[in-house]
N, C-alpha and C positions, 0 to 999 in steps of 0.2 A: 638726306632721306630719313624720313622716321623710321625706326625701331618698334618693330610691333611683337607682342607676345612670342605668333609663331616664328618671327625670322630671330629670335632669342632661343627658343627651343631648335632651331635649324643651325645657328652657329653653334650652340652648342654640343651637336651630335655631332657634326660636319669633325669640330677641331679634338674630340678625341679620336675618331675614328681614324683620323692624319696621323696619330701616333699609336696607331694600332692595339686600339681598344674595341673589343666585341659589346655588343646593346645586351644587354641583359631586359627581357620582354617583364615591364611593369606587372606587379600581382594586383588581383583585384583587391580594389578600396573594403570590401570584406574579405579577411582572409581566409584560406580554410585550413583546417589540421591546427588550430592556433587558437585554445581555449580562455587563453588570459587576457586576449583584448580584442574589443569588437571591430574597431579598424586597423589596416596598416596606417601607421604612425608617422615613421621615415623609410628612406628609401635602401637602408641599410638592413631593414626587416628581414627579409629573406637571403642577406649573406651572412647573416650569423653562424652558419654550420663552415662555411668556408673561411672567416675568417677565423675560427677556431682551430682549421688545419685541414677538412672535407676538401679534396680536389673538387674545382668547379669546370663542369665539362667544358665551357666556353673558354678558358683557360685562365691565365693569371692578369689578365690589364681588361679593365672592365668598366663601363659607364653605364645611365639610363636616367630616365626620367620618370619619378614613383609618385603617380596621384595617390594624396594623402589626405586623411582627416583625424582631426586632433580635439575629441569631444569635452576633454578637457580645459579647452580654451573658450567656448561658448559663455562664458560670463566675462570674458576679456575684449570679446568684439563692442565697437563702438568708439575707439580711437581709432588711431590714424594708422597702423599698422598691425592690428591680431586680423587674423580670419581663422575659421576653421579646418575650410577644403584650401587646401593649399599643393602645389608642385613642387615634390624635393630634386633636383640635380645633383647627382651622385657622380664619382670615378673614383676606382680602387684599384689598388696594387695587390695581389696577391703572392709576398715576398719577393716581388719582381723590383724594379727603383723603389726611391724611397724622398728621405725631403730634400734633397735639391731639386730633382725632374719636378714633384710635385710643386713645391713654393714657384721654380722660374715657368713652368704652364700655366697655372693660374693667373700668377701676375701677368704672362702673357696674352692670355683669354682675357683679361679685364680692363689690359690698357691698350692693345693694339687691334684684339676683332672687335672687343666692344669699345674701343675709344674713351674709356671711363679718363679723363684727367686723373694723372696722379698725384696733383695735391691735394686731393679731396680723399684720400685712401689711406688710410691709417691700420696698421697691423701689430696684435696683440701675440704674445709668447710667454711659455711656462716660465716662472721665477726659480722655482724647486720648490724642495719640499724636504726643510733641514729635518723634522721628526724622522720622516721614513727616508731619510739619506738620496732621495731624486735627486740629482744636480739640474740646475737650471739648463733650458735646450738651448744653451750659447750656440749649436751649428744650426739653428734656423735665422738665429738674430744673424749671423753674419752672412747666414744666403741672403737674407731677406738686405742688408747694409751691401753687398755687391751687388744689387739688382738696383742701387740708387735710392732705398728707401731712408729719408732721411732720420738721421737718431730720434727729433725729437716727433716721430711718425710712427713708433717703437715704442709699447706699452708692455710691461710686464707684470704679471696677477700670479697668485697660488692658484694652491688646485681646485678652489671653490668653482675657478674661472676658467682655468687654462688647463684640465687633466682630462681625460672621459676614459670610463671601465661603463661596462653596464650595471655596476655597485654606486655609481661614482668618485665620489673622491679616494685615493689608496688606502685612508682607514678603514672603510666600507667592504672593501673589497674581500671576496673570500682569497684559501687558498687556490692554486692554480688558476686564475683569473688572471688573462691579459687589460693591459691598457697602457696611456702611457699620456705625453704631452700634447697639446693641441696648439694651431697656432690660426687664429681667425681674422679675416679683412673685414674692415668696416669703410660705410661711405658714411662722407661729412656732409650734413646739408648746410652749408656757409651764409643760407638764406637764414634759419634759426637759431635766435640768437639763446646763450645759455639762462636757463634759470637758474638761480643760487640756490634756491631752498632744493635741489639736488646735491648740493656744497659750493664751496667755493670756487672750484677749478670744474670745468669739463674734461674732458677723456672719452674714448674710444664707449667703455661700460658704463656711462653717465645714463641715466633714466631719464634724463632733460627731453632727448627726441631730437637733438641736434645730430646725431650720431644714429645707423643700422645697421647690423651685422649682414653683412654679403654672403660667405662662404665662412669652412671651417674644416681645415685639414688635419684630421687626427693622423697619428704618428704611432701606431702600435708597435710598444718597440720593448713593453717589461711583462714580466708574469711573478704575481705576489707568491713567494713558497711558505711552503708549510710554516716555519718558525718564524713570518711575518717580514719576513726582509724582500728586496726584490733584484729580479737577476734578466738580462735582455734574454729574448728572444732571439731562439738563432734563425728565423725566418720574421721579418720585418712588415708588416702590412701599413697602406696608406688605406684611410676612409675618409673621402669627401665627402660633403652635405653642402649644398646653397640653396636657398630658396628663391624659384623663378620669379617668383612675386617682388622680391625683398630687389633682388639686382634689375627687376625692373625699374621699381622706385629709383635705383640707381641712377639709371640708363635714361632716364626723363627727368631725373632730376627732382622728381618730387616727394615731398616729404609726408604726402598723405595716398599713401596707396589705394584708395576707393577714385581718386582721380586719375590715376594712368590707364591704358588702354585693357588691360586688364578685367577691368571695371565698367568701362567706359560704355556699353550698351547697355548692361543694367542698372547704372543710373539715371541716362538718358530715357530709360523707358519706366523708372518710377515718378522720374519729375513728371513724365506727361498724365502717369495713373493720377497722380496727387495734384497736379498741375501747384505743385510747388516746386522751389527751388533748391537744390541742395546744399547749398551756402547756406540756408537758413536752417536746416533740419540735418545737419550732417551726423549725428549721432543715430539717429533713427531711421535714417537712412542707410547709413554702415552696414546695420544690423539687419535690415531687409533684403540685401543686396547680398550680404555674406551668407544669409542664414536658408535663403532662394536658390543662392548657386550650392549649397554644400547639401538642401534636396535634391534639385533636381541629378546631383548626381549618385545619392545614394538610390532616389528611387529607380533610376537607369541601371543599379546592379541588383535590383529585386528586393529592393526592403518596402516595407509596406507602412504606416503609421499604424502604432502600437502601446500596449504599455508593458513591452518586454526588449529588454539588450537593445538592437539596430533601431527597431520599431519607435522603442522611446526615444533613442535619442533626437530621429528625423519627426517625432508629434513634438517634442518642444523646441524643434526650428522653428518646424511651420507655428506655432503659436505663438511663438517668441517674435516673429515676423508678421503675423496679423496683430498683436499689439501693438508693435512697434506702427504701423500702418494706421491703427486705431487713433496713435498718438497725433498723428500727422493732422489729422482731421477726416479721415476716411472712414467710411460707415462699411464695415465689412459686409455686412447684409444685404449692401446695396450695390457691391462689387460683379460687374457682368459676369467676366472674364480675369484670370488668371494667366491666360495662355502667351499675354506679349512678356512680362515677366520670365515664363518659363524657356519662351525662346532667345530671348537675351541671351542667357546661358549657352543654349544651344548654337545661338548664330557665334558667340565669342570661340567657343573651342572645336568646332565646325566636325570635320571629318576623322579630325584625328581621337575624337571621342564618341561619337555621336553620328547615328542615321537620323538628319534632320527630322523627316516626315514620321517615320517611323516612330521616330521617341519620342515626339512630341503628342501624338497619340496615347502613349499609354502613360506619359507624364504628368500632362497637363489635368487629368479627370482625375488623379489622385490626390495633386497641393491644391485640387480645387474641390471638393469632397471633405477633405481634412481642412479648410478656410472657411466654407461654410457650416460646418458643426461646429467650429468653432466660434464662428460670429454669432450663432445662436449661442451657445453657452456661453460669452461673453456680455449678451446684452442682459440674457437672465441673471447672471452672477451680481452686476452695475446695479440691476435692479432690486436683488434680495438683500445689498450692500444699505443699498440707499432709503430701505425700508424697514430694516431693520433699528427697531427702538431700543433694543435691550441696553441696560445700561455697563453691560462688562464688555459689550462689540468691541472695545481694546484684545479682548484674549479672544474672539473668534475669527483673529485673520487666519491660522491653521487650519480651519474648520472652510474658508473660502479656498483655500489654496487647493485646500485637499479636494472638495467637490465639485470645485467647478474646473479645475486647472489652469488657474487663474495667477500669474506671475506676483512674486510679493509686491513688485514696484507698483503694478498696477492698483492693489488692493490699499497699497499709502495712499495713493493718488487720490483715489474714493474717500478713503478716511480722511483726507485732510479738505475733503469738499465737505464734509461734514462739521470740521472742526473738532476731529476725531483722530487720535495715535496709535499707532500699532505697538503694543508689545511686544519688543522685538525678542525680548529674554524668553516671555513666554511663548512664540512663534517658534526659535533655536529649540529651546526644549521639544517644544513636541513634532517638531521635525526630526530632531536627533532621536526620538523614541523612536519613529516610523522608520527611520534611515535602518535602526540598531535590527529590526522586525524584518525588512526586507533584503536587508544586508544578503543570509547565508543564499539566494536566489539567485547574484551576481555578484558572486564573491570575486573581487579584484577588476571586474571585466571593466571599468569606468575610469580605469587609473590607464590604460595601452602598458604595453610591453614586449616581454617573448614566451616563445613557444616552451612548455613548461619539457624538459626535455629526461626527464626520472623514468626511472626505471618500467613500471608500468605503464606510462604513456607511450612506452616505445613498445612494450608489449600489445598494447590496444593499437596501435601505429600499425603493426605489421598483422594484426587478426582482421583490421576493415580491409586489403588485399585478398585475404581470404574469402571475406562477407561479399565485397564485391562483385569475383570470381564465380562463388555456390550460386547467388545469385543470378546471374549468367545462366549458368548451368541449368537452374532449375526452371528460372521464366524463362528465358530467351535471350536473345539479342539485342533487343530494343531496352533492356538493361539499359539506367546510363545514371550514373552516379550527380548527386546535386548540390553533394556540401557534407563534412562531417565534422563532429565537436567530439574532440577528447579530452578526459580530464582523467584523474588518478583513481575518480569509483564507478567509470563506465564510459563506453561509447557509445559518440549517436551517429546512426550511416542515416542521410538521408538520399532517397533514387525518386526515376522515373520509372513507370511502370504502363505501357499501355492497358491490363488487367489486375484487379486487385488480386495479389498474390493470397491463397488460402491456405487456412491456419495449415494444413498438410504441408504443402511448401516450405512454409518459414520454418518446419520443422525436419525437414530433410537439409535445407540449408545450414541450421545449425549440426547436424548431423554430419553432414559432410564437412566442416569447418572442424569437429572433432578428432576426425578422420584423419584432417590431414596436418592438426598438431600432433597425434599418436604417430605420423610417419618419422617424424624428426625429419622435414625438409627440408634442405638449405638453404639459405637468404643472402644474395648476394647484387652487386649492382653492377651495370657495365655504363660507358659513355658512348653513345651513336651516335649516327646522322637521325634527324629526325624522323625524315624519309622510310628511312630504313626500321625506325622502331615500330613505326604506323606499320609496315609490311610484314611485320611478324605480327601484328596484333596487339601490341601495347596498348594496354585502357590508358585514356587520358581525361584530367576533367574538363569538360568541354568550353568552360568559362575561362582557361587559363588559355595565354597565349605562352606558346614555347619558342624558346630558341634553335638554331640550326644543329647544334648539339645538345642531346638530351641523356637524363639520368635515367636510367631502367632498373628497377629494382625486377630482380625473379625471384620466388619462392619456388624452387624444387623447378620441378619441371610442368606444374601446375599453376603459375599466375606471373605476367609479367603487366609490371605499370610505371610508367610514368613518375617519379616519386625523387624529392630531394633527400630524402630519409627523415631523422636517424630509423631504423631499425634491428631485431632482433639479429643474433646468427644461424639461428633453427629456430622451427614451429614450435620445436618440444620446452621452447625455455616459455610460451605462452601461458603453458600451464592447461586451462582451460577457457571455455567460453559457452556463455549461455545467455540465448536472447530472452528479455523477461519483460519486452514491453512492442511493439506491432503498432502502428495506427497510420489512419488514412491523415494529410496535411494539406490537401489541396486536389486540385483537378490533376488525376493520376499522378501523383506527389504520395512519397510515403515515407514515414521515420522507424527504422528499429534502434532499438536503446537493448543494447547489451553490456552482459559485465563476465 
């Protein structure tokens, strides 16, 4: 029997949950409270408070699966293996086991529920690290040599390869910062054969494509001290990562992931837009197929096309994907329908993401809105390209990119129908000017990472509980929080509002948010049933899903929420707060910006 997507996400839940691991409920593909990157990343994003030592109410042995997107990979789509929206498969240890449980499950998971043959599986492990005195993790190589793996199946790398800190490698690293060794499984695809000009030998980390990393078990086992040396942990953490996609490829054997079942309706339904074949177009297809799933599911969490953060990044999918269409031989302007595209998507990840009828409603009239401005701006850009006489049209490719939004490859493509080159020196430059201009606007947001966790943001951390609250208090009930962005010179609360709250309001709300930092109230968290949080009142944000045990923060006797932290231990260390910005964002949608 075939192996399909979800009976991979079914074995996979089924076989931690055998060894009594609790689901940890995926965050949303935009996170909130998390000003330094526009999406979650990996699936490890929101244990970073717990594996630093935060009790996780679910307890210590933990699994899930974290829909992710990775905007930074969006010029890497087009071979046989980047995508953007991707699924991480995670299970952690919370100082509970460590790498033996961990190395003999995994390999367990990969050769007996998934039936991977084991001569195709090669597994890598730390060397050490003579500068900063690591010893090589000789007790993985010999777990990994009793479970039958044979020696020359056993690759050993530094810490370029084989360490993870959230610094990276341990010269990176600050003081007190955990991390430690890794040890990764890769599949062999024995169909592809090695190229040289990667070297002479293949290996596990060759960039041939013969070789793709499955999974990858970190082993938190050091913490850097003060005077640069390092000393174990006396509480041990595992972090896993595998990508569903990646062990799909696995699992079928195939070495070009746009073909496994994964895939497998959304290219079936571009061959028929195109009524071409994707053997023949597979590059441009990749990218249509990757760049169509990785909207339709940002706009399934409310991002709209823009030229700001989320917005931008889901306008140069979709553009980058009616190009790429354009390439094909497809006249966007002439395109009905959008809607079989966006349901591909939708039919592929079915119920476990998605209200078919429903999303496709409010999906389909937005990549199809944003495809045809864009076809229009497309054919006028070909056009102003192609009439243009000047003789320095080498240095006005900046000048198309910039006004029409028009991809550079495209604008070579034009230029070299001309018998015209692009400067490409002069293009970097004045890109690098504009990049250097719009920089301080998304500062860091385009690179993903973690939640900036300083002093101040923990202080603006526990004042939106407050804001919330007043809130509350002042308008009503129908209160309901929609999203907030902290950083270290202010925060942004965004709510729902049946009425537009009047400037009177939003000043008794800061009022009362004064009020009750002069209380010095105290801040503290409890672990419940969820059940039980909801029945005292706990605000939650309505987009998260929570687990059966839940984190409560209370302030005083005045606000309880839903909330992983960090936060203050009294109001009185907030200092103060004042709102200095109000505005309407939407149909009863509204943002305060305080500092």
């Amino acid at each position: 029997m075939k192996l399909t997507y979800v009976d991979l996400r079914n074995k996979y839940s089924d076989f931690w949950k055998k060894r009594n691991h609790k689901e940890v409920p995926p965050i949303p593909l935009v996170p909130q409270n998390d000003p330094t990157t526009l999406f979650t990343g990996s699936g490890m994003q929101q244990l970073v408070p717990y594996l630093l030592g935060e009790i996780h109410p679910l307890g210590n042995r933990l699994y899930n699966i974290q829909r992710c997107l990775r905007a930074q990979d969006i010029d890497e789509v087009g071979d046989n293996r980047h995508d953007t929206f991707f699924e991480m498969m995670g299970n952690w240890s919370l100082g509970d086991y460590f790498k033996k449980e961990q190395i003999t499950w995994f390999w367990e998971f990969l050769t007996k529920d998934l039936g991977l043959p084991k001569e195709k599986l090669y597994v890598t492990v730390f060397s050490g690290d003579e500068k900063n005195k690591l010893p090589a993790d000789n007790e993985s190589i010999s777990i990994w040599k009793n479970l039958g793996v044979a020696e020359n199946h056993i690759f050993k790398y530094g810490p370029e390869k084989n360490w993870w800190s959230r610094a990276g490698i341990p010269d990176n690293m600050p003081a007190g910062e955990p991390g430690g060794p890794d040890s990764e499984v890769f599949f062999e695809f024995t169909q592809i054969p090695h190229d040289p000009k990667f070297g002479k030998a293949c290996h596990p980390n060759c960039d041939c494509g013969r070789f793709i990393e499955i999974g990858n078990s970190v082993f938190m086992q050091y913490k850097k001290n003060q005077n640069g040396t390092f000393s174990e942990l006396p509480a041990k953490n595992v972090d896993f990562g595998g990508g569903l996609e990646r062990i799909t490829m696995a699992v079928e054997d195939k070495n070009d992931l746009f073909e496994t079942n994964v895939f497998a309706n959304t290219i079936s339904a571009l061959e028929k837009i195109t009524s071409k074949n994707y053997s023949d177009n597979k590059k441009e297809m990749r990218i249509i197929a990757d760049h169509i799933k990785s909207s339709v599911f940002l706009i399934k969490e409310g991002v709209t096309p823009s030229n700001k953060e989320q917005g931008y990044v889901l306008r140069r999918l979709l553009r980058k994907a009616a190009f790429n269409l354009h390439k094909t031989g497809v006249d966007i302007n002439q395109m009905i329908s959008f809607g079989e595209l966006c349901q591909s998507v939708i039919d592929t990840y079915g119920e476990i993401y998605f209200d078919t009828e429903n999303d496709r409603k409010k999906i389909e009239p937005i990549v199809q809105e944003e495809m045809n401005k864009f076809g229009k701006t497309l054919t006028r850009g070909i056009s102003e390209i192609r009439n243009t006489k000047d003789k320095d049209l080498e240095n006005k490719a900046f000048y198309f990119y910039q006004s029409y939004g028009l991809p550079l490859e495209i604008i070579e493509e034009i230029f070299d129908s001309q018998n015209k080159k692009v400067d490409k020196k002069v293009f970097r430059d004045q890109f690098e000017k504009h990049r250097q201009l719009s920089r301080t606007a998304s500062a860091g947001k385009f690179k993903g990472g973690l939640a900036d966790h300083s002093e101040q943001t923990i202080k603006y951390h526990t004042a939106t509980h407050l804001l919330h609250q007043a809130l509350f208090d002042v308008i009503g009930n129908e209160v309901r929080q929609e999203g907030s962005n902290i950083t270290a010179e202010r925060l942004r609360f965004d709510f729902y509002s049946p009425v537009k709250p009047s400037p009177e309001q939003i000043k008794k709300v800061e009022s009362i948010i004064s009020g009750k930092i002069k209380e010095s109230l105290p801040v503290h968290f409890e672990i419940l049933p969820k059940e039980k949080a909801l029945q005292i009142g706990a605000k939650s944000f309505f987009r998260e899903k929570y687990p059966d045990m839940v984190k409560v923060y209370f302030v005083g006797g005045y606000s309880k929420e839903f909330c992983g932290g960090p936060h203050v231990k009294n109001t009185s260390e907030i200092g103060s707060l004042k709102i200095f910005k109000f505005e309407k964002i939407g149909s009863n949608l509204y943002r305060i910006y305080a500092k």
